[in-house]
Backbone bond lengths (Angstrom), bond angles and torsions (degrees), N, CA, C in turn:
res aa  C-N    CA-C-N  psi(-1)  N-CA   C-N-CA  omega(-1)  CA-C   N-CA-C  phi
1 X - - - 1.443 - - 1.536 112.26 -
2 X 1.493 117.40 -37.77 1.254 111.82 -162.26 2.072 96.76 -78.95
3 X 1.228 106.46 -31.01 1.456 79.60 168.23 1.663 134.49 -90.32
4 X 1.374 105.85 13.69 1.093 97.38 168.56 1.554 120.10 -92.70
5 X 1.865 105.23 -13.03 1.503 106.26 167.55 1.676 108.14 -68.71
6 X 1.180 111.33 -18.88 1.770 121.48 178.06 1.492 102.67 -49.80
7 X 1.630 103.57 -41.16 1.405 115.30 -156.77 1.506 101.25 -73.03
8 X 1.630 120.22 -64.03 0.852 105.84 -156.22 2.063 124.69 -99.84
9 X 1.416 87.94 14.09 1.772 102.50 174.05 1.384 106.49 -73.30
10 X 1.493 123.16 -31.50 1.759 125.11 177.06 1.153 93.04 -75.28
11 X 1.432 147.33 -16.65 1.401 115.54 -176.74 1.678 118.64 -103.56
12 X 1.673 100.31 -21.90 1.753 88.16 152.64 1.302 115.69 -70.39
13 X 1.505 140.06 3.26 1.665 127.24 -178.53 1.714 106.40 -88.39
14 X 1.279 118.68 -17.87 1.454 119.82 -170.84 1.703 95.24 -93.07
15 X 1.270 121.13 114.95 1.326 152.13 134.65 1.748 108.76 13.02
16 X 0.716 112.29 76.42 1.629 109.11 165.60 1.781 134.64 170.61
17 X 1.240 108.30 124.03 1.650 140.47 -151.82 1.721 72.34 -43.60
18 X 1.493 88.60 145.02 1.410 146.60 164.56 1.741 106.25 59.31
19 X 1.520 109.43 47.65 1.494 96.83 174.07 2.175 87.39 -106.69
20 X 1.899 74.02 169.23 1.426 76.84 174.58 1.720 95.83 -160.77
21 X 1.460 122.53 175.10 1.214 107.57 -165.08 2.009 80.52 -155.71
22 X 1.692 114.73 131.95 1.321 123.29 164.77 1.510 129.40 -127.53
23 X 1.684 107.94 174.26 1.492 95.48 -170.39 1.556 86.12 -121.83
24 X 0.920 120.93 157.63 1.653 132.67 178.90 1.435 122.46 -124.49
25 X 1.288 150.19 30.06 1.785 125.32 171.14 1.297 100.89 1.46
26 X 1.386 100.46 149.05 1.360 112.10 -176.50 1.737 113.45 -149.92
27 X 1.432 113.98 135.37 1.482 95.40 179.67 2.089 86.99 -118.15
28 X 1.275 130.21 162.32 1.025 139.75 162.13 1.705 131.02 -149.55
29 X 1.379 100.35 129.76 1.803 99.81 174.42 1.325 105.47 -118.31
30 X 1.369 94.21 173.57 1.818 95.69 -168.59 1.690 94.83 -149.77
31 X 1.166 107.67 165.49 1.761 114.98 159.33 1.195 118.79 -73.64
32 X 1.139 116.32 33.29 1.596 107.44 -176.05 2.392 99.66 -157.27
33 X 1.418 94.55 103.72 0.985 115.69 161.75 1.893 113.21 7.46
34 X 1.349 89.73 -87.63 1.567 107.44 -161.92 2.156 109.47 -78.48
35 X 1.255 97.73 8.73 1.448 101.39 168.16 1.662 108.10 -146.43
36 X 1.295 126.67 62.20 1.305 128.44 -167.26 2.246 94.42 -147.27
37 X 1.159 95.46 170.44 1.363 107.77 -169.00 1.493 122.12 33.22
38 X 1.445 92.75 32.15 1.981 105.88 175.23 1.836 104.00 -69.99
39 X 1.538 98.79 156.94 1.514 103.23 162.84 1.701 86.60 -132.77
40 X 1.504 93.25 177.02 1.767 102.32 -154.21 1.830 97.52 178.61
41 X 1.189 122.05 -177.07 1.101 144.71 163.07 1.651 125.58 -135.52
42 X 1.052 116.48 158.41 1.697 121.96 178.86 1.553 102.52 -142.93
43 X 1.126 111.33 120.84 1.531 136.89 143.98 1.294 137.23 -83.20
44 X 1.465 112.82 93.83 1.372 111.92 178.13 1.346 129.27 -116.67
45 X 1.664 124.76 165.97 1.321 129.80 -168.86 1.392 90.65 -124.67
46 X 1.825 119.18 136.25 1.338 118.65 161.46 1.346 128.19 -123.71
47 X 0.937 143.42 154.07 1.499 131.63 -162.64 1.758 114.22 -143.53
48 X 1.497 127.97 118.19 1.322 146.41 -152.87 1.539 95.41 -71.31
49 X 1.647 140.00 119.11 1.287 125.56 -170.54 1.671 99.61 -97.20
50 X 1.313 95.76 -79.70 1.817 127.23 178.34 1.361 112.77 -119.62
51 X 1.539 131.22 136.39 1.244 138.31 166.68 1.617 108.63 46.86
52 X 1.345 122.21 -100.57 1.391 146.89 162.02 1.225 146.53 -114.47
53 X 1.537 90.52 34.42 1.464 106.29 158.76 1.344 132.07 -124.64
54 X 1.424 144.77 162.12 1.118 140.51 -144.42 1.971 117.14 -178.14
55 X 1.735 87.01 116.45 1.496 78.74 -178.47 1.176 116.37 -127.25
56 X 1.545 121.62 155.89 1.467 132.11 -156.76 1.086 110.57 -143.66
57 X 1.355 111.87 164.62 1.565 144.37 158.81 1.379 129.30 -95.68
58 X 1.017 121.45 131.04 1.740 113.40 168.30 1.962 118.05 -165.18
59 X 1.452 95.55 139.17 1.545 91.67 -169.45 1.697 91.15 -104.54
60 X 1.290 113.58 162.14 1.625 130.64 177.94 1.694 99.45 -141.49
61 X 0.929 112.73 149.86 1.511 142.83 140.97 1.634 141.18 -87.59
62 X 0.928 153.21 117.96 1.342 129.51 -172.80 1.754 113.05 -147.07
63 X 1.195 122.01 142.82 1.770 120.55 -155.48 1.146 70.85 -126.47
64 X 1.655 93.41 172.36 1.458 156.07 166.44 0.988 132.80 -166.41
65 X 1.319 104.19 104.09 1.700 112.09 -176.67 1.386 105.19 -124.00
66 X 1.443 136.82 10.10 1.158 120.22 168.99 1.511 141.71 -82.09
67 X 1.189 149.51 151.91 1.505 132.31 -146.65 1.540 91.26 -88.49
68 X 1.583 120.83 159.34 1.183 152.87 -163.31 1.384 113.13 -163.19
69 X 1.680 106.84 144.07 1.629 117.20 -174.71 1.532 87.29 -142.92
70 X 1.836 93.26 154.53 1.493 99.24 158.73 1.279 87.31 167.73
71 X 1.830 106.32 165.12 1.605 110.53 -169.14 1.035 109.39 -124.20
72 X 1.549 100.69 140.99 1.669 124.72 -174.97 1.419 109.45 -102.02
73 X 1.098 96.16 141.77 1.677 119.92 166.21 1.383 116.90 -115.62
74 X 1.612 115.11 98.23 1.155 119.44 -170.27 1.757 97.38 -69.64
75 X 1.450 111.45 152.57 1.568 127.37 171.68 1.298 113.10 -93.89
76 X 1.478 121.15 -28.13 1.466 119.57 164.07 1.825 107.10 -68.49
77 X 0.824 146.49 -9.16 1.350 148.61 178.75 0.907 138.03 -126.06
78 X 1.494 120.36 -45.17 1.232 162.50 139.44 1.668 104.96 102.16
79 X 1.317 97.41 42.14 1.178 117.31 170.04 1.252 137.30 -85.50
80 X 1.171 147.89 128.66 1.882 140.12 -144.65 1.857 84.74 -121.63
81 X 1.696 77.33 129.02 1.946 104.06 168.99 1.341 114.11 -106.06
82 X 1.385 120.79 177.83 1.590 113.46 167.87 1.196 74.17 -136.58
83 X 1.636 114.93 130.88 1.215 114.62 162.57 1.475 106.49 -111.54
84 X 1.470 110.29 164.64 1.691 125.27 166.69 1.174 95.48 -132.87
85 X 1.319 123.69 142.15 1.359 158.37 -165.04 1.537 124.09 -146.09
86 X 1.269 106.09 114.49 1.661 139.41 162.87 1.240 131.61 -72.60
87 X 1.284 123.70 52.64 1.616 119.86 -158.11 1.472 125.32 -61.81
88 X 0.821 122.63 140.72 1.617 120.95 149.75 1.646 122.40 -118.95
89 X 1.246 136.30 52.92 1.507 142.40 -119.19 1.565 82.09 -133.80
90 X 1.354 115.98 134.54 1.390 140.47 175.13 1.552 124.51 -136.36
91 X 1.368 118.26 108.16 1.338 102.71 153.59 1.609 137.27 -101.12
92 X 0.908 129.71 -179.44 1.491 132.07 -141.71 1.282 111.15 -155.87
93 X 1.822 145.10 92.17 1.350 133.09 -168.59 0.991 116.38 -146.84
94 X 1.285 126.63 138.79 1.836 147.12 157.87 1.274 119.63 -54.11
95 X 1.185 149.87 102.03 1.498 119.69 177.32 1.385 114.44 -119.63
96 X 1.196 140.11 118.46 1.176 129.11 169.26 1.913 118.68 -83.97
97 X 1.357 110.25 140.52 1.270 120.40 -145.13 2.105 98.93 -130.82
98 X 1.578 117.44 131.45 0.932 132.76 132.78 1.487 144.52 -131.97
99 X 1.263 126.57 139.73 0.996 148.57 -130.27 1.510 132.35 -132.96
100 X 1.597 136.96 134.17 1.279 122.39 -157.51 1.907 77.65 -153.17
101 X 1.236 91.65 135.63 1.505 130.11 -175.14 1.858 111.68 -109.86
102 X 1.441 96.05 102.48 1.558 103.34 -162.98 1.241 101.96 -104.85
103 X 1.299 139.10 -35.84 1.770 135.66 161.23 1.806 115.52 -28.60
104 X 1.003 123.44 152.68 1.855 123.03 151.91 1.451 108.93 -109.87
105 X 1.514 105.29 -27.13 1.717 117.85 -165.14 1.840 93.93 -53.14
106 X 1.512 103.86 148.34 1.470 117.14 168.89 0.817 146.89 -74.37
107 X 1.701 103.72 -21.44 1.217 133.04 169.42 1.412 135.27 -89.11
108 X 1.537 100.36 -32.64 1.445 114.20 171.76 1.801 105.34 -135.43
109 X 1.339 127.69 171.09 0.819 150.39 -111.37 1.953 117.54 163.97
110 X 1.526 106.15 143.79 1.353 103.93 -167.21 1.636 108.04 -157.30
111 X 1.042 143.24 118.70 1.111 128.61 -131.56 2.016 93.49 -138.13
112 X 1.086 123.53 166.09 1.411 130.21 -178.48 1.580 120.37 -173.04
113 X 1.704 110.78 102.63 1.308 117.80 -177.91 1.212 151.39 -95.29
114 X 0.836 148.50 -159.32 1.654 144.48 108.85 1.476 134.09 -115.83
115 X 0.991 143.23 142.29 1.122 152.71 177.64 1.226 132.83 -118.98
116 X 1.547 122.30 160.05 1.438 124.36 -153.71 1.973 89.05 -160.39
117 X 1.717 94.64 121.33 1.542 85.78 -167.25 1.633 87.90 -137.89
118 X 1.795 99.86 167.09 1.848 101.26 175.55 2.135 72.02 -118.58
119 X 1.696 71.45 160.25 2.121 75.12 177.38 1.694 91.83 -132.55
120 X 1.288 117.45 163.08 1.526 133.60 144.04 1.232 114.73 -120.55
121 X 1.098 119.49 142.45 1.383 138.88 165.28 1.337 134.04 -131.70
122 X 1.395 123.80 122.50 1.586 131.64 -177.37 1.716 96.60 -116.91
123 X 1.625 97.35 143.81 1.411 100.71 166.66 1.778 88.17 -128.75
124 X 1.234 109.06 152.33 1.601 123.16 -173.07 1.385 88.16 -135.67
125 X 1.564 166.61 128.97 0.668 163.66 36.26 1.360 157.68 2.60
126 X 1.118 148.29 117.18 1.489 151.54 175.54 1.222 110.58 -103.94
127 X 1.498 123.13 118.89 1.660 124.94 -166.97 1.909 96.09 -137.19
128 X 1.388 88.48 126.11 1.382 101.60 151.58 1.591 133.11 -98.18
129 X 1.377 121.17 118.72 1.810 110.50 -161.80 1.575 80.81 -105.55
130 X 1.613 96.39 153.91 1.549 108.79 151.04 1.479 109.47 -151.62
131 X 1.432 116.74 132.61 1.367 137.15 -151.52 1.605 86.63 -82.86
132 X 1.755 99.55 131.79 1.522 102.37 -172.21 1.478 107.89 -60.86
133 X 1.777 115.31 -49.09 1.544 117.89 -149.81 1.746 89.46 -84.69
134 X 0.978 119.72 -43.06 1.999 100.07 -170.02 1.934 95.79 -104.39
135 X 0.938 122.51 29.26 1.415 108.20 171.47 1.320 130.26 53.34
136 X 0.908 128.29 11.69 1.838 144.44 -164.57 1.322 98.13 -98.03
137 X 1.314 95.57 115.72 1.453 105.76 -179.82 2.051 111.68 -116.64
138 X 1.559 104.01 146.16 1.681 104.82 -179.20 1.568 111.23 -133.22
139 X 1.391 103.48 166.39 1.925 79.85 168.87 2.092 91.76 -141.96
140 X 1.082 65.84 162.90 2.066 79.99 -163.44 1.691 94.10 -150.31
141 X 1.224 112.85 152.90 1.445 136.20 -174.43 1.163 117.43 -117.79
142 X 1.411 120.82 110.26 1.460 144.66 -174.25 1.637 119.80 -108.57
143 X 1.436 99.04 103.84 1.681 127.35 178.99 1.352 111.90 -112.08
144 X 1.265 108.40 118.27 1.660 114.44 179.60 1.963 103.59 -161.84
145 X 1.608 89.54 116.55 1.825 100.84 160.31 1.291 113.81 -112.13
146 X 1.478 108.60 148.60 0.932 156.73 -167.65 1.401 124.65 -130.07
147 X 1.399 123.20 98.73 1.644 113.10 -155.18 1.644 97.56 -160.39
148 X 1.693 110.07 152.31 1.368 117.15 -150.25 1.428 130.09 63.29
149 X 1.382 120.19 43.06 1.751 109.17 -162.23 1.787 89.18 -114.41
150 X 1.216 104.01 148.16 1.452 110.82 164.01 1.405 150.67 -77.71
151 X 1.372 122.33 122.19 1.360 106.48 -179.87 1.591 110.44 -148.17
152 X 1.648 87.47 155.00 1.777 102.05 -179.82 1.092 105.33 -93.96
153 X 1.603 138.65 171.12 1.586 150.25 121.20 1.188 122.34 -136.04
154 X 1.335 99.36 -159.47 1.603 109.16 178.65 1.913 94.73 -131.81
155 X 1.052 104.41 167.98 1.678 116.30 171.84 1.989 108.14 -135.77
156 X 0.851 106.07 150.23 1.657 119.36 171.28 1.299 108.45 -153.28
157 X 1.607 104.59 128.50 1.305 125.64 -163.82 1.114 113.67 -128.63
158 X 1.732 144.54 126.43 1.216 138.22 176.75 1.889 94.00 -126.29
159 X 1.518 108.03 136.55 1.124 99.04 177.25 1.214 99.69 -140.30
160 X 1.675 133.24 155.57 1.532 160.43 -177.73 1.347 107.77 -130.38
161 X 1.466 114.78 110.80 1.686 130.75 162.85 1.221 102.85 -51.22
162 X 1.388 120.75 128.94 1.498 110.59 164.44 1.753 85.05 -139.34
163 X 1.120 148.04 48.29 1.410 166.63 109.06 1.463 147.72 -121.71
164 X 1.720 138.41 179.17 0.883 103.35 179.38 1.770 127.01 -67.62
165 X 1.436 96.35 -31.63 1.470 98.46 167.34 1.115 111.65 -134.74
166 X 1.337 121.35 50.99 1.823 118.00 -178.06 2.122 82.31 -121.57
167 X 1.245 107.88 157.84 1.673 126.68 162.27 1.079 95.65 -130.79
168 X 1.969 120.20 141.14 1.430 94.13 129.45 1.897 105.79 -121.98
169 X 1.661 93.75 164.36 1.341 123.21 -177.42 1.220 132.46 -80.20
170 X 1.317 130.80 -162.08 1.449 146.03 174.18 1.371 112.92 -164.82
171 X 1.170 142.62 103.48 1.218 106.92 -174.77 1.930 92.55 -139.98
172 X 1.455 107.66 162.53 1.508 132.40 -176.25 1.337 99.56 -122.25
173 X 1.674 100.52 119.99 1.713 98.20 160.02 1.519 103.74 -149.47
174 X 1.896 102.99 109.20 1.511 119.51 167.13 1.995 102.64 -67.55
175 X 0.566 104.60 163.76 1.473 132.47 -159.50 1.532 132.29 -172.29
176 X 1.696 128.22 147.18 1.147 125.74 -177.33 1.251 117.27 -142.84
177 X 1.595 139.20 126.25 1.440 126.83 -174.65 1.617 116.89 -116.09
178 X 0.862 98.20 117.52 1.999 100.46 -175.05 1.601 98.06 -57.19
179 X 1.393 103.26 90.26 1.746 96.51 179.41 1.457 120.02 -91.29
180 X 1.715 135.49 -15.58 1.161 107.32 166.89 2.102 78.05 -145.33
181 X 1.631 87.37 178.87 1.245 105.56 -156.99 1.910 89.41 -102.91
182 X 1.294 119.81 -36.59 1.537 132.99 -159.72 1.140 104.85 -139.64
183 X 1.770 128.27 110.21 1.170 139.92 -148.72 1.206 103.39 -149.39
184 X 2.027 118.74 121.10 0.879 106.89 -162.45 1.738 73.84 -126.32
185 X 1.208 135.94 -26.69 1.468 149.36 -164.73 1.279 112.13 -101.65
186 X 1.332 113.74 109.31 1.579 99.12 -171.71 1.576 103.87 -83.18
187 X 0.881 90.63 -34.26 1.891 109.55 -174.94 1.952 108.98 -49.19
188 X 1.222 109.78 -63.80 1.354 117.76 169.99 1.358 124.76 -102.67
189 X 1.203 133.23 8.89 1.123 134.88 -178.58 1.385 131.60 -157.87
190 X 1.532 105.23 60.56 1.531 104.20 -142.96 1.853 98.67 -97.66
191 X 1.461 102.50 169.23 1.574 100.94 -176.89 1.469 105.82 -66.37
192 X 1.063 126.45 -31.81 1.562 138.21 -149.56 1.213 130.66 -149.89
193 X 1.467 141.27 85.00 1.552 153.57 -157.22 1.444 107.66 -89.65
194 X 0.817 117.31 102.81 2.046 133.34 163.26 1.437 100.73 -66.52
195 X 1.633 118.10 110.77 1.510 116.52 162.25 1.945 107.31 -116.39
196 X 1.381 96.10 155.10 1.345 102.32 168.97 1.186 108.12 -141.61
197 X 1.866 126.42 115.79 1.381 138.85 165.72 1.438 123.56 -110.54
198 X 1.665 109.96 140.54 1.121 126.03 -151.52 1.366 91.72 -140.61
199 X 1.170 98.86 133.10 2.012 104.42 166.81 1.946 105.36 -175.96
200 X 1.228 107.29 -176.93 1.229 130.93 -161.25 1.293 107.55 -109.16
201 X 1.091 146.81 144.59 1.841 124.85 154.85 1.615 100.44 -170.57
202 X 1.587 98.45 -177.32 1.315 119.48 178.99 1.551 128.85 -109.38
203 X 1.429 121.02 119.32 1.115 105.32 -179.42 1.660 104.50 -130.07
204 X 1.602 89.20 149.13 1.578 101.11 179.85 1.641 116.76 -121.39
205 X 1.573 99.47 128.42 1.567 111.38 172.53 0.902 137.10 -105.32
206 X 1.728 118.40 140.56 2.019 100.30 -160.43 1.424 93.09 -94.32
């Protein structure tokens, strides 16, 4: 990550109408257990093409460390767990971004995208199981990456000047990541992760 902020801080320093560069808080949930009720941030770079359109870059981060339960039914056994879960689960993403600017107003502004992102993902975990029918409970530590996977979205952006060149925003971006190819677990290992992120931030235009 840190060199891709390398990447894109030299390109707000070079001189030219309609770039702008923002910071985002971020909260995000997803359909999928072990990457849902994350908070995170996004950093992005945008760049003025033709008329009202505009395309960008931006990397995000996003955690989960809060505890989670829910019960498994293993398929090799077909045996039901109650698990509790300790996360330490991170994702990690590229997104490339274009963009169409539907406001005229000067002050505000409203923005509508698509996107094209690579993701990583680590889950670090600490899980306690306990077997529903005899009560026997164990705990075992679950590490697994996942890195280079693909995903599309969309972005929606509403923004309000409240300087000469500072905005701040709002923005919504549903999203989807092709997370495994061979899926036997829907629960932990599903073909396909639905995220939705929401946050507040600041962006500045030269």
């Amino acid at each position: 990550m840190k060199k891709i902020l390398f990447l894109i801080f030299p390109l707000f320093i070079f001189k030219s109408n309609g770039q702008s560069i923002s910071f985002l808080p971020s909260n995000t949930n997803s359909s999928n257990l072990n990457f849902t009720r994350m908070i995170g941030y996004d950093v992005s770079y945008r760049q003025k093409l033709f008329k009202k359109n505009y395309m960008g870059i931006s990397i995000s981060q996003s955690f989960r460390n809060n505890f989670y339960n829910y019960v498994y039914t293993s398929q090799a056994t077909n045996k039901a767990y109650f698990l509790t879960t300790n996360p330490n689960n991170r994702m990690n993403s590229i997104a490339f971004q274009f963009e169409h600017k539907f406001s005229k107003d000067s002050t505000s502004a409203f923005f509508i995208g698509l996107s094209g992102s690579i993701n990583n993902f680590k889950r670090n975990e600490l899980i306690q199981s306990v077997e529903l029918k005899k009560n026997q409970f164990s705990f075992f530590k679950f590490i697994e990456k996942k890195n280079l996977l693909p995903g599309i979205g969309l972005n929606f952006n509403a923004q309000q000047k409240i300087g000469n060149r500072l905005w701040i925003f709002l923005q919504y971006s549903p999203s989807m990541v092709f997370y495994s190819k061979n899926s036997l677990d829907k629960i932990n290992d599903p073909k396909l992760i639905l995220f939705h992120t929401l946050g507040i931030g600041l962006n500045y235009r030269k």
